[in-house]
C-alpha positions in Angstrom: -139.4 -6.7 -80.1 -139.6 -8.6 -83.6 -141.1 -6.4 -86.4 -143.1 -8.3 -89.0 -143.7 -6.4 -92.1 -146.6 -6.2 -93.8 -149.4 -5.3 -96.2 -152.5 -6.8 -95.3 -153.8 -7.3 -91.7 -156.9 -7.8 -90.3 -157.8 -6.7 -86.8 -160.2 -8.0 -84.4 -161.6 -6.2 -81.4 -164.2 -8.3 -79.2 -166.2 -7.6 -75.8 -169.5 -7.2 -73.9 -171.4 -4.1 -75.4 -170.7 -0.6 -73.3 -166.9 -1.7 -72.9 -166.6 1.2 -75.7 -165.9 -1.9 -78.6 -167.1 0.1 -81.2 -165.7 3.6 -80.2 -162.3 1.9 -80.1 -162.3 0.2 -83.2 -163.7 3.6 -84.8 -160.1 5.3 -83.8 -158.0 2.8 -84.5 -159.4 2.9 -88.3 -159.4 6.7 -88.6 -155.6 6.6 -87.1 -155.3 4.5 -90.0 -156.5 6.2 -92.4 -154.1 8.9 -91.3 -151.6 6.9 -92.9 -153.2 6.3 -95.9 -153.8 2.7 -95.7 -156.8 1.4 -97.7 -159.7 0.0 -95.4 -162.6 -1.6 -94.7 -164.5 -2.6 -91.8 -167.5 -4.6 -90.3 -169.0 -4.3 -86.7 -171.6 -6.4 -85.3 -173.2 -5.0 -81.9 -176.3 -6.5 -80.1 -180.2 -5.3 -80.8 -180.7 -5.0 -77.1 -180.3 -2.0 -75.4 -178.1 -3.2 -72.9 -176.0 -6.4 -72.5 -174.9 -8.5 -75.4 -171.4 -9.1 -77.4 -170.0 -6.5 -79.9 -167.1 -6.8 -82.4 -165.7 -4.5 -84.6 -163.2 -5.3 -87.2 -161.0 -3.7 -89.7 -158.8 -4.8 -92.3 -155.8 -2.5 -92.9 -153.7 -2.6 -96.1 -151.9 -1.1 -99.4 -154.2 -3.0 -101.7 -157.5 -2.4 -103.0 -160.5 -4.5 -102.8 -160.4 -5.6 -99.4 -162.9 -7.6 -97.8 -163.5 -6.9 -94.5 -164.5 -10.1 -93.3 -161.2 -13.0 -93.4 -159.3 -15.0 -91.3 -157.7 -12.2 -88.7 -154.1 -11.6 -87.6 -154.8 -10.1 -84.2 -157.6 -10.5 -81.9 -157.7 -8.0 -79.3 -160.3 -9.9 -76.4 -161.8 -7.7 -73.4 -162.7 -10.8 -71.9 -162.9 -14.9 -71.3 -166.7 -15.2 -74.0 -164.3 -12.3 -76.4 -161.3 -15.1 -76.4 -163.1 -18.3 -76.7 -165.9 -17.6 -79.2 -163.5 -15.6 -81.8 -160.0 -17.7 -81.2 -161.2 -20.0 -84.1 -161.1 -17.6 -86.4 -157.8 -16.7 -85.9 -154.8 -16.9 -88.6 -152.0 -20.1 -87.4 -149.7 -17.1 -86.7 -151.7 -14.3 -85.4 -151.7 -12.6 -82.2 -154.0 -12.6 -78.7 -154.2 -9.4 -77.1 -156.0 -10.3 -73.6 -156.6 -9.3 -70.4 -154.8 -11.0 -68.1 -156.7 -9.1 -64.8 -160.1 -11.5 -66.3 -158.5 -14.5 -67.4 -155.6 -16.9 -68.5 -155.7 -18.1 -71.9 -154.8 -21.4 -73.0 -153.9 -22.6 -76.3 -153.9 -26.3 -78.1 -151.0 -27.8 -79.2 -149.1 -27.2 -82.4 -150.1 -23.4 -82.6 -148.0 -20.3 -83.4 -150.6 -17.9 -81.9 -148.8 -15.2 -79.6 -150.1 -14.1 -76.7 -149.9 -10.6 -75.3 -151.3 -9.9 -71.9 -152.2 -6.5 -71.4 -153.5 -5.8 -68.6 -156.2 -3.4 -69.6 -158.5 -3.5 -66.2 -155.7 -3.1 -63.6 -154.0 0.1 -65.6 -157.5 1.8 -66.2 -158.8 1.1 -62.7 -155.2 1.7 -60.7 -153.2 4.1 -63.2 -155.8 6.1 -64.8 -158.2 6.0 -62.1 -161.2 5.6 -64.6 -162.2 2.1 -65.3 -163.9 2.6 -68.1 -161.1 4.1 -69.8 -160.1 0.1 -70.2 -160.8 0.8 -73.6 -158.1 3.6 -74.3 -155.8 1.3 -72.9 -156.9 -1.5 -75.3 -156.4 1.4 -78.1 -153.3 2.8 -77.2 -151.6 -0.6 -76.8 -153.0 -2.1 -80.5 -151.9 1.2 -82.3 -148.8 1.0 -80.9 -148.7 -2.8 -82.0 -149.1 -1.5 -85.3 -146.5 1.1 -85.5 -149.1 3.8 -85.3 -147.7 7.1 -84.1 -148.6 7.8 -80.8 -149.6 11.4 -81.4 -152.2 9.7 -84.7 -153.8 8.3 -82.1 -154.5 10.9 -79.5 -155.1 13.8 -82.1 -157.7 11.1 -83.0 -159.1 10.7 -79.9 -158.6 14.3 -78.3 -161.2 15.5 -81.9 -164.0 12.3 -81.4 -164.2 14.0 -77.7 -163.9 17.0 -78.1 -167.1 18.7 -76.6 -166.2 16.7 -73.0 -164.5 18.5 -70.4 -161.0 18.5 -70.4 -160.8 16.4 -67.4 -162.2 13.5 -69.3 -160.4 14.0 -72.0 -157.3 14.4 -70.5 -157.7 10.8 -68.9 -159.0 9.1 -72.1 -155.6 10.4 -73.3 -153.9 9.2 -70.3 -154.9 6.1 -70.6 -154.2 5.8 -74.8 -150.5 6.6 -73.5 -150.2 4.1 -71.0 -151.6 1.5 -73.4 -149.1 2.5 -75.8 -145.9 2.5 -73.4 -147.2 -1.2 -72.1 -147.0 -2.4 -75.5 -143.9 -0.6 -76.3 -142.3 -2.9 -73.4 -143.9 -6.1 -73.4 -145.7 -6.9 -76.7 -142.9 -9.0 -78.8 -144.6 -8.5 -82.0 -145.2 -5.0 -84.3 -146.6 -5.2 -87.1 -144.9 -2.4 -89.5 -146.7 -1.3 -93.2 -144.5 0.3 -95.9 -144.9 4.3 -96.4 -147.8 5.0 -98.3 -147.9 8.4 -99.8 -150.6 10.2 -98.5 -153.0 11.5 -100.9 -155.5 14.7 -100.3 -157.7 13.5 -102.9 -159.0 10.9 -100.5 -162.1 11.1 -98.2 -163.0 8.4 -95.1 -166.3 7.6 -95.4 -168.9 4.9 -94.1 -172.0 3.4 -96.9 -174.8 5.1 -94.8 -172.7 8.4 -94.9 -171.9 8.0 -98.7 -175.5 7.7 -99.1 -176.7 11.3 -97.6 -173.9 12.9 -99.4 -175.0 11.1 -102.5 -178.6 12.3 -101.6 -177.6 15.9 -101.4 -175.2 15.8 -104.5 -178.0 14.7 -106.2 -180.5 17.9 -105.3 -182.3 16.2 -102.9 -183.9 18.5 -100.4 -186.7 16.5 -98.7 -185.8 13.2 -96.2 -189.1 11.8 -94.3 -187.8 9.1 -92.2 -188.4 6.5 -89.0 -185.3 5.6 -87.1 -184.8 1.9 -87.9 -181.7 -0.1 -87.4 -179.2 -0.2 -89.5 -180.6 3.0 -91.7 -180.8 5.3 -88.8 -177.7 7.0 -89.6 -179.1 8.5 -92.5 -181.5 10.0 -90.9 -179.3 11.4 -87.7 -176.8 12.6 -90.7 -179.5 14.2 -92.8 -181.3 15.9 -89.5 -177.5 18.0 -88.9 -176.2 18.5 -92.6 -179.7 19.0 -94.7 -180.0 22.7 -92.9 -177.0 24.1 -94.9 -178.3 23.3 -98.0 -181.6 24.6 -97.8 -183.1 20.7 -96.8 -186.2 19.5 -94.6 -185.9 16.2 -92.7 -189.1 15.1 -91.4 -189.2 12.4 -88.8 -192.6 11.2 -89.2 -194.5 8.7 -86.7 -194.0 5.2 -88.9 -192.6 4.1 -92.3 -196.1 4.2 -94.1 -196.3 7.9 -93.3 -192.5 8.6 -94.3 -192.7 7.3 -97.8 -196.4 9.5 -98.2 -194.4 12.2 -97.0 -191.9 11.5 -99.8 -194.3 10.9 -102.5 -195.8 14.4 -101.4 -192.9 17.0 -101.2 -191.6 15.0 -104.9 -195.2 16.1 -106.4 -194.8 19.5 -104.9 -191.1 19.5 -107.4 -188.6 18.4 -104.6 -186.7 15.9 -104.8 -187.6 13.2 -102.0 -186.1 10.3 -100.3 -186.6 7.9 -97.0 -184.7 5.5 -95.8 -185.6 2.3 -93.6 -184.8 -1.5 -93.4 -186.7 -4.8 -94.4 -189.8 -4.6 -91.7 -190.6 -0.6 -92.6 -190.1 -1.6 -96.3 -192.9 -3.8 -95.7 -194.6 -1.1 -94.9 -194.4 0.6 -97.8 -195.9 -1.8 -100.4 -199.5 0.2 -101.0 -197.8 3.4 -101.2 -195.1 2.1 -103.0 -197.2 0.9 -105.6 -198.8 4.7 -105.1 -195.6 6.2 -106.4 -195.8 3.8 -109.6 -198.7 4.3 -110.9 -199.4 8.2 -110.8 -195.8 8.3 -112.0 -193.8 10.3 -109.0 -190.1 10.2 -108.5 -188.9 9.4 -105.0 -186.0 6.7 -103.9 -186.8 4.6 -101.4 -183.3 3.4 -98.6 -183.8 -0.3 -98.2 -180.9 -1.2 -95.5 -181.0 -5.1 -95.2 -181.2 -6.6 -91.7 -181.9 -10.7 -91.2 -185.1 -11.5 -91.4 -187.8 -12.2 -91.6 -189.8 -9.7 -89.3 -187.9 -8.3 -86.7 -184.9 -11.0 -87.1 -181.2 -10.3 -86.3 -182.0 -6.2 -86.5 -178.2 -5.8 -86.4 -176.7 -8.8 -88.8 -176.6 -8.2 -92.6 -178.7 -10.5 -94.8 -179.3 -9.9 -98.4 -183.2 -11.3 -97.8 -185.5 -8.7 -99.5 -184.4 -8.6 -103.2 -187.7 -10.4 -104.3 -189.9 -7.5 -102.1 -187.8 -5.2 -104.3 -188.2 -6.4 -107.4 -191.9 -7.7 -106.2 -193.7 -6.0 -103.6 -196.8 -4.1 -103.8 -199.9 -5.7 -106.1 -200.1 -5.1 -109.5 -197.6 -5.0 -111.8 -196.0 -1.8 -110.6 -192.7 -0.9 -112.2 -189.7 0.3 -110.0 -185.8 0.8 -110.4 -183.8 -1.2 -108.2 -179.9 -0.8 -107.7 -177.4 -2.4 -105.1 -174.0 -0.6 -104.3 -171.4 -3.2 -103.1 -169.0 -0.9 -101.2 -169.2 3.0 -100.3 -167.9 4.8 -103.1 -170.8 2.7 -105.0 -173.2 3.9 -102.2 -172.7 7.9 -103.2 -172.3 7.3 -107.2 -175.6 4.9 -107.3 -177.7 7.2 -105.0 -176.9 10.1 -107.4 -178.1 7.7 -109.8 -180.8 6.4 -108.3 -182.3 10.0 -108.2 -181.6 10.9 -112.0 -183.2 7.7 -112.8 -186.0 8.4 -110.6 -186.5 11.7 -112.0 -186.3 10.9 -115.7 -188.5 7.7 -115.5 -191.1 9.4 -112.8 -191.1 6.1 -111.1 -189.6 5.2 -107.4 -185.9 3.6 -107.3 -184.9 1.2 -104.8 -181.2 1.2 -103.3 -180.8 -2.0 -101.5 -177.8 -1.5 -99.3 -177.3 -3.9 -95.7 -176.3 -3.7 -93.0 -172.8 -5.1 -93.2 -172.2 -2.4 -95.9 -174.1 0.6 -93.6 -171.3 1.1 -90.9 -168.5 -0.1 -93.1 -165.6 2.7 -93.5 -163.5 2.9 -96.4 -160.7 5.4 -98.3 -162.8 6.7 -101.5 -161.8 9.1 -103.7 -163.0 12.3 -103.5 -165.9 12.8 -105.5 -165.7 15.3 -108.3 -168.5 17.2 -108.3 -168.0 18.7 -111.8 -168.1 15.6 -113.0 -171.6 14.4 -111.7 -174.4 14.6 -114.2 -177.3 15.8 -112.4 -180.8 14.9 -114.3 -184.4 16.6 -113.4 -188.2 15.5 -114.6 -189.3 16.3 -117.7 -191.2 19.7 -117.5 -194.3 20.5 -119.7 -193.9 23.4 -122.4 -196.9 25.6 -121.4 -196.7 27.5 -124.4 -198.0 24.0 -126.0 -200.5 23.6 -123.8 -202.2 27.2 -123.4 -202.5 26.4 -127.7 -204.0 23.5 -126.7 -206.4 23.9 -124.2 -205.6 21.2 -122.1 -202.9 19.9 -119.8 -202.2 16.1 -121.2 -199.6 14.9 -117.7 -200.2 11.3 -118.9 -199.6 11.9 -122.3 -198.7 8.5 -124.4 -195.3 8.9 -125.9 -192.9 6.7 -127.1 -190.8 5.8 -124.4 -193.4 6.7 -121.9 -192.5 9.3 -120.0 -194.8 12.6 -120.0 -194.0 16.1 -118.7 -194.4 16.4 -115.3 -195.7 20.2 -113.9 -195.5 21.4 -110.3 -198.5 22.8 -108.5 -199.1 26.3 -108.7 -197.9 26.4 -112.8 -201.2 27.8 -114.2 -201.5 26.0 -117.4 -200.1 22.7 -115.3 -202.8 21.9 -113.2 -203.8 18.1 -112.7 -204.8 15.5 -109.8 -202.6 12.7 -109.2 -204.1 9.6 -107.8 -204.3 5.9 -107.5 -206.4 5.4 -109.8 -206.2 4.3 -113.1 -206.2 7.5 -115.5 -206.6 9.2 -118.8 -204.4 11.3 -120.1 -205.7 14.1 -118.8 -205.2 12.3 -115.5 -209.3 11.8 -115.3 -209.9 8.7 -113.5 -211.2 5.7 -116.0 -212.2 2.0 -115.7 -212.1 1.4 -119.5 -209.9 -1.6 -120.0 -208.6 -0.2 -123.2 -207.0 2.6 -120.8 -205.8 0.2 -118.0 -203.7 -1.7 -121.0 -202.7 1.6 -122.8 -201.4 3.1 -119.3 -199.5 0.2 -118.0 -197.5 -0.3 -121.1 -196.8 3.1 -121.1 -195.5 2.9 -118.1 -193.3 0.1 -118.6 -191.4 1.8 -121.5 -190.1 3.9 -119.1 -188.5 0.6 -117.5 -187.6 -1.0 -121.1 -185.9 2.2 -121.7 -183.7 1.8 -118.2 -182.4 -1.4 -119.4 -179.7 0.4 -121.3 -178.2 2.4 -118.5 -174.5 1.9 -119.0 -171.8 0.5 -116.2 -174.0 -1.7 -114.4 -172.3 -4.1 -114.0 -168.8 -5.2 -113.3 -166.7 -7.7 -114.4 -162.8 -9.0 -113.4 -160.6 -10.0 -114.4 -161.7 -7.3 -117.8 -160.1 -9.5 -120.7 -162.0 -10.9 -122.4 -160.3 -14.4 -121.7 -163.3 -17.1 -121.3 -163.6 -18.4 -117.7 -164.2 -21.8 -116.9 -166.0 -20.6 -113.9 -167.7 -17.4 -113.0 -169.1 -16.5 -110.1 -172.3 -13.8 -109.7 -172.7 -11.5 -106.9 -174.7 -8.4 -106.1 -174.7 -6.4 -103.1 -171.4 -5.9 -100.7 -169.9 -9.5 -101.5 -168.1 -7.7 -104.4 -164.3 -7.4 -102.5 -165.0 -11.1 -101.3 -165.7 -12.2 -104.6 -162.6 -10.7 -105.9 -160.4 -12.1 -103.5 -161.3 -16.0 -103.6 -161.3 -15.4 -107.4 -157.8 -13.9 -107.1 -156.7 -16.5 -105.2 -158.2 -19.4 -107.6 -156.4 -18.2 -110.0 -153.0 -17.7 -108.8 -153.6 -21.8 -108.0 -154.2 -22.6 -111.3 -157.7 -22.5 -111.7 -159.4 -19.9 -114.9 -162.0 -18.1 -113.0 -164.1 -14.6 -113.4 -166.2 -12.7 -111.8 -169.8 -10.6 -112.5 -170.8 -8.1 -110.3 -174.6 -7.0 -110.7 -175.3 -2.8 -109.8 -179.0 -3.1 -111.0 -181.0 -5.6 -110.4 -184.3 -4.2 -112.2 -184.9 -4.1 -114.7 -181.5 -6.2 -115.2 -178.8 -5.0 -117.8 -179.4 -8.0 -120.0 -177.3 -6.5 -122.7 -174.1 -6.6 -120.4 -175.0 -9.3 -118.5 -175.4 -12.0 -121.4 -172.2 -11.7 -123.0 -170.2 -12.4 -119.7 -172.9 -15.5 -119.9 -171.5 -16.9 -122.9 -167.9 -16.6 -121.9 -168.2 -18.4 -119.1 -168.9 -22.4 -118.3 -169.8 -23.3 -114.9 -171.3 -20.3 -112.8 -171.7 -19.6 -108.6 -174.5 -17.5 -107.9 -173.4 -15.6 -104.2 -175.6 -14.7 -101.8 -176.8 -14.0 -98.3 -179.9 -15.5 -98.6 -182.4 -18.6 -97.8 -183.5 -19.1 -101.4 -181.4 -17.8 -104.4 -183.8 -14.7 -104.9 -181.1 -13.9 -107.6 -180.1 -17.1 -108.9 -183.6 -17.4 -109.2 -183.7 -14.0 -111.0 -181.5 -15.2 -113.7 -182.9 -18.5 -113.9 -185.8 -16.9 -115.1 -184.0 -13.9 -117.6 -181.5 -16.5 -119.0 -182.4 -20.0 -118.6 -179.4 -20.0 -116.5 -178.6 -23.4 -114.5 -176.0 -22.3 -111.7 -174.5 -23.7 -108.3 -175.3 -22.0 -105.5 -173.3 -20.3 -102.2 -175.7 -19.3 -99.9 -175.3 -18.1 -96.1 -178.2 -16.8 -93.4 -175.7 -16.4 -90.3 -176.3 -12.9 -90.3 -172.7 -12.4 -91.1 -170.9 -11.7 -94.5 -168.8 -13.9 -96.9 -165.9 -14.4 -96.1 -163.1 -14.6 -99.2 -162.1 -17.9 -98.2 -166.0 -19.1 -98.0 -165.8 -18.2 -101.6 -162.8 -20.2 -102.4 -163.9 -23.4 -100.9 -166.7 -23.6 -103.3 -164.8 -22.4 -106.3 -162.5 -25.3 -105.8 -165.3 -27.7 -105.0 -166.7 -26.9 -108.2 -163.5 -27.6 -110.2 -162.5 -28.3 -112.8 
């Protein structure tokens, strides 16, 4: 058996949906991550309930920023469909993993692909005397490919079942050993990674994970949700976790209702959040708009599906930036941030709440689905180090001298102190109409024009938020390209820029965190250092090359995809090198 070393892989494991896709590709990454190997992955499964193709793939390696999505070094294929619609993706010299009990692959000319047979049907179904166990053997046979330790693997295994009878998880064992031992004899390629020191500093997390830990860092104690692919997870995590911290979550009957929830339990003085995707967001515009105007904090989940309506429910898409920045009637200020991998996901949710809370306004995080599922080695948050900010409470000593309670009081960056029902000398009602400052109701349009540029201080005044943006490489070296990205396409970026570079080319990168109201005071000196600019994005029609058209006068070339799949770093590359010089 050759051993090729290594320090970058990426891993590809394709089948019909309910062959246990995802559950293997799940243990195979946290065996990983027991050897403290960075990673990141992206799964793709299909919106029916039965039936359809799954993939889940994971990138293994000692560097950092890794993009999940690349050419792959090893496809492991449950079937005929798995082999033929991935084998193009492969890398000249990966390797098949197939099932020779299904079918025979054949190969064109010229290649250096290896083959593997494993026969994965006739072990589960003879040996273990479980056929759906076809998926241990699949498992057990790619650790061992990649010099995993077989006991990783079933200490893996033997926890994610744990709850089964012992029967059943005896033979999901079983058949992880027998997988293993095949490969041990037959497979004529390992794949070997250099030690890595293991550090206990580190935490393995997915972005929809990140997100409720984020949430409850951040003194959140109120989640109203709908489940709604791909946000559901925060939901299911929220319903098990919130009860130790003293937290409600209230599944409520539709989207509409879930963000009214939110908006309610955040006047009561609790911090509030939902979570849903593009179609519930939709939902959400009136009460959105609700939130604005009588000025209460509450951050809204957008996970991006494809769209439009219904869509690809389980592809990422990065398609509802404009209903973001946009939705609703009226101008209605919001705060809008976009994490691009999960450690982002936990630090910007934190944020998204303090920003929430000090503007009174809602904040948007738009994550997607690609980013949702995806799992990655973060550092373990510090929790001392977290800066946790509350709204701005009234000084009722003030307001018992002066006889009233002003809650829309004009002030100079716009934001007025907030009380909570029940104070005595803080009693006010909040509603959608347009208000005094005693929160009277008023058509004057003196008041209309007084009240909305109050409240759109409060947004001026968010423009200044440091580190929201990022940029590489972080000389200040002038670029002749640059290419923009918001949203998980970060790592691609990165790469393909990377890359560029080591071939010759002089080329940077901008990463955009929030997207309103835009960081114009970091974003326009990485503007003027740069000549030609790519604007990245999964979407139809540039919502943010548009977006910066419009801020800057900024003329770019777009990269734009609407597969329902991510960029890839050589995607990226292509175009950088098409665009010279």
């Amino acid at each position: 058996m050759g051993i090729t070393k290594v320090v970058d892989i990426v891993v590809r494991i394709a089948g019909e949906s309910g062959e246990g896709i995802i559950t293997t590709g799940d243990l195979l990454t946290y065996a990983a991550a027991k050897q403290g190997l960075n990673i990141s992955t992206f799964r793709t499964y299909p919106a029916e309930v039965t039936g359809g193709r799954s993939l889940f793939q994971v990138r293994l390696g000692t560097e950092s920023h890794l993009s999940p999505w690349n050419s792959m070094d090893v496809l492991v294929a449950f079937d005929e469909e798995a082999f033929n619609s991935n084998i193009e993706s492969m890398h000249e010299k990966g390797l098949v993993v197939y099932d020779p009990d299904l079918h025979s692959p054949s190969m064109k000319r010229g290649t250096s692909i290896s083959l593997y047979g494993l026969p994965m049907t006739n072990i589960s179904k003879e040996k273990v005397g479980i056929a759906r166990t076809k998926n241990m053997v699949a498992l057990g046979a790619t650790a061992n490919i990649h010099s995993i330790p077989y006991a990783n693997i079933a200490d893996v295994a033997q926890k994610r079942f744990k709850g089964m009878d012992k029967a059943t998880v005896d033979k999901n064992v079983e058949a992880i050993r027998l997988g293993y031992e095949h490969a041990e004899k037959n497979s004529q390629i390992r794949f070997e990674f250099p030690k890595v020191k293991i550090s206990p500093n580190k935490i393995f997390l997915t972005g929809n994970i990140a997100i409720a830990l984020g949430a409850i860092a951040a003194g959140c104690r109120f989640f109203a949700g709908y489940p709604i692919t791909p946000s559901t997870t925060i939901l299911e995590y929220l319903s098990r976790e919130f009860p130790k911290f003293g937290g409600n979550m209230f599944q409520t009957e539709d989207e509409l209702a879930a963000l009214s929830a939110a908006i309610g339990a955040s006047y009561g003085g609790v911090k509030a959040m939902t979570a849903t995707s593009g179609p519930g967001f939709s939902l959400m515009a009136e009460t959105l708009d609700l939130a604005s105007i009588a000025e209460i904090p509450v951050v809204i989940v957008d996970v991006q599906r494809a769209g439009p309506s219904t869509g690809m429910p389980t592809k990422t898409e990065q398609g509802d930036l404009n209903a973001a920045l946009y939705q609703g009637h009226g101008d209605a200020p919001r705060i809008v941030l976009a994490p691009a991998n999960v450690e982002d996901c936990f630090y910007l949710t934190i944020k998204a709440f303090n920003l929430a809370e000090r503007l009174q306004m809602p904040a948007i995080m738009l994550s997607e689905q690609q980013l949702s599922d995806r799992a990655e080695m973060i550092d373990k948050p510090s929790l001392s180090r977290i800066k946790i900010e509350d709204r701005l409470k009234p000084n009722y000593e003030d307001v018992k001298k002066e006889g009233v309670y002003k809650r829309y009081v004009i002030t100079e960056d716009g934001i007025s102190p907030m009380s909570t029902p029940g104070d005595r000398h803080g009693i006010y009602i909040s509603e959608s109409l347009e208000r005094l400052e005693n929160a009277t109701f008023s058509y004057e349009p003196e008041t209309h024009k007084v009240m909305m540029e109050k409240r759109f201080r409060k947004l001026k005044k968010a423009e200044n938020e440091p580190n929201m943006t990022r940029i590489y490489p972080t000389s200040n070296k002038k670029a002749d390209i640059g290419v923009i990205s918001w949203g998980p396409s970060e790592d691609a970026v990165i790469e393909a820029a990377n890359k560029a570079n080591k071939q010759g080319k002089n080329v940077s990168s901008l990463h955009i965190l929030m997207l309103s109201p835009l960081p114009t005071k970091q974003i326009k000196p990485y503007l003027d250092s740069v000549d030609k600019f790519i604007v990245a994005e999964l979407n139809q029609t540039g919502h943010l090359a548009s977006l910066l058209a419009k801020t800057f006068l900024l003329e770019s070339v777009p990269l734009r995809k609407t597969t329902g799949l991510p960029f890839t770093a050589n995607e990226i590359f292509q175009r950088i090198m098409e665009v010279g010089p």
